[in-house]
N, C-alpha and C positions, 0 to 999 in steps of 0.2 A: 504494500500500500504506500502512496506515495504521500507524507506526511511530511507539513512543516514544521518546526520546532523552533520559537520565536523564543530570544535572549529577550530580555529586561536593555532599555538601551545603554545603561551605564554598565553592562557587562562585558569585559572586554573578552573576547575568546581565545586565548591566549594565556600558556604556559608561562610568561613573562607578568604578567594581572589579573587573573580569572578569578574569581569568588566562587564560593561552593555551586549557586547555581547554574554558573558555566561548566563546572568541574561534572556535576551529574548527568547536566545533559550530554556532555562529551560522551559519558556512559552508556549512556540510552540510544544515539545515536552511531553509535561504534558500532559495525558487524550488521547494522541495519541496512539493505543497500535499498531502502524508500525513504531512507529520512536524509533531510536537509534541513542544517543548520541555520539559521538567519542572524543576524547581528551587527552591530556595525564595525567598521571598517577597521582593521587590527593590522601591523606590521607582518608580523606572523604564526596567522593564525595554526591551530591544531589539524597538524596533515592528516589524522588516523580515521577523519569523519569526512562528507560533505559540507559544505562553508559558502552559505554566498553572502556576502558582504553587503548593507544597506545599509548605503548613503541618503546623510537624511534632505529631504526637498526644504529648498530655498524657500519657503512658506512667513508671512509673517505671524507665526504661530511660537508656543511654547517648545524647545527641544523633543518632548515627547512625541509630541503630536507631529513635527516634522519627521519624527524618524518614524511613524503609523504612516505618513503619505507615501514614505521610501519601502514601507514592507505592504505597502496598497499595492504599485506599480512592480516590484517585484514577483509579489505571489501572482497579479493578472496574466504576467509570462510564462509562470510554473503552475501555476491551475494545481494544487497538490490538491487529495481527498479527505484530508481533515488537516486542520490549523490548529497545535496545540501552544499556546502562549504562557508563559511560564512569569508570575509574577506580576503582570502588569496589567489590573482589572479594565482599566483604562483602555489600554490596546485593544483587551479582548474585546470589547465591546464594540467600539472600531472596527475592529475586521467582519465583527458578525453580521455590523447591520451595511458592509459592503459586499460582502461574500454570503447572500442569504441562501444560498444552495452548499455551502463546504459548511458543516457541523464544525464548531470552535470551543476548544477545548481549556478552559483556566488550572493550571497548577497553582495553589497559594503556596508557598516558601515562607512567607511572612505575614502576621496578624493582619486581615484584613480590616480590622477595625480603625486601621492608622493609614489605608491606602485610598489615592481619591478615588470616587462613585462605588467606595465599599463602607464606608463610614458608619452611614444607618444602617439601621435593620431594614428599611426600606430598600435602601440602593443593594444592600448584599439581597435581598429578595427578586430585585431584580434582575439581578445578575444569577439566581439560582432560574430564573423563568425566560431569560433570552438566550444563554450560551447552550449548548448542547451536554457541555457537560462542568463542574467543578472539583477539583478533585486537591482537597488540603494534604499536606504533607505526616500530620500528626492528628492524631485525636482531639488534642489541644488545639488547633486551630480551626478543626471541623465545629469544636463548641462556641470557637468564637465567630466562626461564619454565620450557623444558623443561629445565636445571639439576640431573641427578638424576633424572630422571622415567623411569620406565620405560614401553617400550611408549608412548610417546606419540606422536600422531596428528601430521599434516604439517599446521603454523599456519604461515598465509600471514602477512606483513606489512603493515598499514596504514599507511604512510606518512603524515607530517603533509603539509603542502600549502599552498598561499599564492594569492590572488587576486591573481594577476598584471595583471589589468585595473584594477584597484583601487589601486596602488600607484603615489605619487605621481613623477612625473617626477624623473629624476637633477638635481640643479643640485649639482655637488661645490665645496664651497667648502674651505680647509685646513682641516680640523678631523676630529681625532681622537676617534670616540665612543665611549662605550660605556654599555649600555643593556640594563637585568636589574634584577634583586635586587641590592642592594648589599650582598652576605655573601660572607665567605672563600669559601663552596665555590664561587663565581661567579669569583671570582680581583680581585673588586674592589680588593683593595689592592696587588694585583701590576699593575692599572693606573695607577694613580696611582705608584708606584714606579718603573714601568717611563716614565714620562712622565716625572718629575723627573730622570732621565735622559737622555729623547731629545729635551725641548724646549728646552733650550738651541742645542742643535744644530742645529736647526729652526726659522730664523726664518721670521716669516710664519703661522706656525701655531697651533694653541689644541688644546684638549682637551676636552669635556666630557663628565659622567656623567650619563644620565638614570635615576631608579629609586630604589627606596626597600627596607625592610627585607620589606616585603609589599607587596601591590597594592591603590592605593588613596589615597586624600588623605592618608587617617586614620590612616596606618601609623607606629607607632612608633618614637622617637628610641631608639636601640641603644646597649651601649657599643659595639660595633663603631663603628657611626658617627660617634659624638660620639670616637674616638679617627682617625679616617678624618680628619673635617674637614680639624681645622688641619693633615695632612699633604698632602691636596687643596692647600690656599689657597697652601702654599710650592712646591707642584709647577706652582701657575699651570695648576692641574683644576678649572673650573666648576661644581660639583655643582648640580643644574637640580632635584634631589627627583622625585616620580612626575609624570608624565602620561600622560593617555588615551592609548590605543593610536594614537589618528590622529594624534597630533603625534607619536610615537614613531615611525611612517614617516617623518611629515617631515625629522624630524632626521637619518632614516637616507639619506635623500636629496639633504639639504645635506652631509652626512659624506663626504671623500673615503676615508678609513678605518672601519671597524667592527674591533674588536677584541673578541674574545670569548674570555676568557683563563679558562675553567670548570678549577677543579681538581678537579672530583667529574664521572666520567662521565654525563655528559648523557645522558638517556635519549632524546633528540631531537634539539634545538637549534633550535626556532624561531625563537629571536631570529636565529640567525646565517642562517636562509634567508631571512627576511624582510630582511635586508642586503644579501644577495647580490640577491636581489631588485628592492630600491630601485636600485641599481645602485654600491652600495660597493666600496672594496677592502675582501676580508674576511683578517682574523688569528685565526687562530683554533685554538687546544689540539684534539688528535685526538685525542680521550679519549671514550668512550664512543658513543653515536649519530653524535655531531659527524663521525665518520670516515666517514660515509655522505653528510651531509649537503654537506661541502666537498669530497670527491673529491679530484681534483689540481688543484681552481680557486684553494683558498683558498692562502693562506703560513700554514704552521703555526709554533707557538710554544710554547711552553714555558711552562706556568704559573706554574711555580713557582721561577722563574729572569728574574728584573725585566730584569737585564742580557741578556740573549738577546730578549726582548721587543722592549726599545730598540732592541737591533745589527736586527733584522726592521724595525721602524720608520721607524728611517732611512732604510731600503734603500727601502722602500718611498714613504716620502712624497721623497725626496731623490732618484728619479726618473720622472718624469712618462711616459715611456715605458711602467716597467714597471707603474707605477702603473697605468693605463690597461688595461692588456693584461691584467690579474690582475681589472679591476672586471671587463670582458667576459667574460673567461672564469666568474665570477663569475654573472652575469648568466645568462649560457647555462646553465651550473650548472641554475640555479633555475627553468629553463623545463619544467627533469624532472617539476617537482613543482606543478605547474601545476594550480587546481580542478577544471574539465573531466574532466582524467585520474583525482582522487583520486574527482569525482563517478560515474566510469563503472564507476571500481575498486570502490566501494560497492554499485552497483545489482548487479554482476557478482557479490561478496560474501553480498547478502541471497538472489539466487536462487539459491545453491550453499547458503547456512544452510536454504534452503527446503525445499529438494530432499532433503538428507539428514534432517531433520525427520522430513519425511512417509514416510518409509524406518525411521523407530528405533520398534522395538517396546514400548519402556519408559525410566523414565527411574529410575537407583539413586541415589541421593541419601546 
C-alpha cells in the first residue's frame, strides 16, 4: 500500500537532528517498500527509507501552514492510499478536508491538550469525527484525547516500540546516566542533585548527562544550563552535551543505571524503553506514559525529591544482586514492545482504517 508518512515540520530527518519522532518513523518506514517519508528539506537525510523532501510554499501564512501547502502539492503528484500524519492535528486536518477520498490518519506523540485545534474537548471531538482515524501513543494520552469528549468512538493505542535487534550489546560499567533534554521538566537538575548526594557514597562510580537544550549540535546555551554546569562539575556529573542517537544507545549500554527523573508527565518515555532495552537498571518517575512503559520492572523515584533519588540509588548500585535482577526484568520489560509487534500492530491498524473508510458515507468537516 502506498502510504505517506508526514514529519511534524520542525523535525529534521536526519541522523545529525532527528527527535524521537523522526527516529520511529525511520522504523516504520524501513523495509516498507509503500511508504514515503515526507518532511522538510534536510542536508542528509536517512538513506535506509524513502524521503521526499517538502519545501514549504512562499505563502503569506504561518511556517506550518506553509509547509501543509508544500505536503498539499507534493502528495497531489504521489496520490498515496492513506496519509498518516504524525503529531500535527493541524496538518491532519489540512490534508483531510483536501484529500477527501485518501483516509488521514493522526498519530498523537504528544498531549493533545496543548496542540492547536486539539485544545477543547470540542476541537479533539472533532478531530475524532473528520480524520479517519486517531491513534495516541500511550494510554495516557488516549485519556487525554477523549478528555471531555462526548460520544466518542473506541481509539486503540499505538505504542512507541524499539528495535531490539539493533540495540547494542549490554557491557555495564558503574556509571550513572542520564540522557534527554536537559530542562527542568526532564528533572535534569534533580539528577545532578540527587548524584551530589549518592556519589560520595559510591565509590567506584561516575555519573554522566548526555543531551542538550534541543536536539542537535546546534542547540542553545540556556540559562538553565549555564546555571546547571558549575552545579554538575561539584557533583562530579560529566555533562557529555548532544549526541547522535547511536552513541546514545551506546552509552545506555555501558550504563549500569538509566535514571529518568521527568517531572512533567511523559507522554511516552522513549528514552526510558530504549534503556531498559540496552539492558540498564532503569529509575524512573511514574508520571505520565512512563507508568506503562516501566511496569513493575523499573524502581520508581520521585522527581522532585533529590534525596529519595539518592536513598533508590544506593540501593540500587550498592547491590549487585539487585542491580542485576531489576536490568532483567528491565530487559524483559522491553521485549513487549518489540518492532515486529509495533510493525504487525500497524498493518492490522491501516486494514481496520481501510475497512471502515470504504463503509463512511460522507465526511462533515
Amino acid at each position: 500500500m502506498k502510504t505517506a508518512l508526514i514529519l511534524p515540520p520542525r523535525e529534521m530527518f536526519s541522523a545529525a537532528a532527528t527527535g524521537a519522532v523522526g527516529l520511529l518513523v525511520r522504523l516504520l518506514a524501513r523495509g516498507d517498500a509503500g511508504a514515503v517519508v515526507y518532511g522538510m528539506p534536510v542536508a542528509e537525510p536517512f538513506a535506509d527509507v524513502r524521503f521526499r523532501a517538502v519545501a514549504p510554499r512562499m505563502l503569506p501564512l504561518r511556517q506550518a501552514m506553509r509547509y501543509a501547502a508544500g505536503l498539499v502539492r507534493a502528495l497531489r503528484a504521489d496520490l498515496p492510499e492513506m496519509i498518516e500524519v504524525h503529531n500535527r492535528p493541524d496538518i491532519a486536518l489540512h490534508l483531510a478536508a483536501r484529500f477527501p477520498r485518501i483516509p488521514v490518519v493522526l498519530f498523537l506523540h504528544n498531549d493533545p491538550q496543548g496542540m492547536k485545534f486539539a485544545r477543547t474537548a470540542a476541537e479533539r471531538g472533532r478531530l475524532l469525527r473528520v480524520l479517519a482515524g486517531v491513534a495516541p501513543v500511550s494510554a495516557y494520552l488516549r485519556s487525554r484525547l477523549l478528555d471531555g469528549v462526548e460520544r466518542a468512538p473506541e481509539v486503540a493505542v499505538f505504542a512507541n516500540f524499539v528495535d531490539l535487534e539493533a540495540m547494542p550489546r549490554p557491557v555495564p560499567e558503574r556509571v550513572i546516566l542520564f540522557a534527554g533534554r536537559v530542562v527542568a521538566d526532564k528533572g535534569a537538575d534533580s539528577f545532578v542533585a540527587a548524584c551530589a548526594l549518592a556519589l560520595p557514597k559510591l565509590p567506584g562510580w561516575r555519573a554522566e548527562m548526555i543531551g542538550a537544550d534541543r536536539f542537535g549540535a546546534n542547540s542553545p546555551e540556556t540559562p538553565f544550563l549555564q546555571a546547571l554546569r558549575p552545579r554538575a562539575a561539584v557533583a562530579g556529573v560529566a555533562m557529555r552535551g548532544w549526541m547522535p542517537h547511536a552513541q546514545v544507545l551506546q552509552a545506555m549500554a555501558r550504563a549500569a543505571i538509566v535514571l529518568v527523573p521527568s517531572r512533567w508527565p511523559e507522554p511516552f518515555g522513549l528514552t526510558a524503553l530504549e534503556a531498559m532495552a540496552c539492558g540498564a537498571a532503569l529509575l524512573c518517575a511514574p508520571r505520565g506514559g512512563l507508568v506503562e512503559v516501566m511496569g513493575d520492572a523499573a524502581v520508581a523515584v520521585d522527581p522532585d525529591d533529590p534525596a529519595d533519588i539518592a536513598q533508590r540509588l544506593c540501593e540500587v548500585a550498592g547491590d549487585a544482586g539487585r542491580r542485576e535482577a531489576v536490568a532483567r526484568a528491565c530487559r524483559a520489560r522491553a521485549e513487549g514492545f518489540g518492532l515486529p509487534a509495533a510493525r504487525a500492530r500497524l498493518a492490522a491498524m491501516r486494514e481496520a482504517v481501510l475497512g471502515r473508510w470504504s463503509q463512511r458515507p460522507g465526511r462533515t468537516i
